[in-house]
BALUM-908891 format. One line per field, with one value per residue (C-alpha): residue in three letters; x, y, z. Coordinates in nm, 3 decimals, m for minus. Example, Ala and Ser with C-alpha at 12.3 -4.5 7.8 and 13.67 -1.06 7.14 Angstrom:
! BALUM-908891
residuo c(ala|ser)
x c(1.230|1.367)
y c(m0.450|m0.106)
z c(0.780|0.714)
This chain:
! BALUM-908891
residuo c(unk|unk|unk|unk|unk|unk|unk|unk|unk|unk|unk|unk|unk|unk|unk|unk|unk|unk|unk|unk|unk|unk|unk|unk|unk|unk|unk|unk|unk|unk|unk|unk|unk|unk|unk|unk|unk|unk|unk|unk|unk|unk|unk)
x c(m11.801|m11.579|m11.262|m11.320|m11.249|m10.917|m10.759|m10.825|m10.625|m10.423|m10.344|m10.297|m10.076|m9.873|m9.840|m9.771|m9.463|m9.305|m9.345|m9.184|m8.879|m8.839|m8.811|m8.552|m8.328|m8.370|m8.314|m7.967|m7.847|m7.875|m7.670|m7.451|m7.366|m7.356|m7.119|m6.895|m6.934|m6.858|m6.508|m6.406|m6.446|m6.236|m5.971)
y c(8.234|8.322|8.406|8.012|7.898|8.126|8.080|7.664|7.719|7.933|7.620|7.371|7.600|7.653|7.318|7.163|7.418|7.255|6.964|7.061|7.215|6.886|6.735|6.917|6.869|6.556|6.484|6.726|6.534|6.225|6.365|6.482|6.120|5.989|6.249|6.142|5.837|5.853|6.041|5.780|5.479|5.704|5.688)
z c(7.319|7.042|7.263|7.386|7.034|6.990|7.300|7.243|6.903|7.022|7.314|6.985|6.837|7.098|7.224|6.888|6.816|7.180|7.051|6.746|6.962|7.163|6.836|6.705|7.027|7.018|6.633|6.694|6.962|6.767|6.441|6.726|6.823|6.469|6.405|6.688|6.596|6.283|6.339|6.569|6.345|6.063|6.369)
């Protein structure tokens, strides 16, 4: 019964550090255009 309740927090776990990843793409890719941006309007 025990090995139930580690592999389901194990599951969390490893699901909510995906989640974190897609974040962090996502966040880069949007300094990434701000940055372009950014050097453009300097132009």
């Amino acid at each position: 019964m025990g090995i139930w309740i580690e592999l389901g927090v194990f599951l969390l776990v490893f699901v909510f550090g995906l989640h974190q990843l897609y974040d962090l793409k996502k966040e880069k890719l949007k300094r990434e255009q701000s940055k372009d941006l950014a050097e453009k309007a300097k132009r």
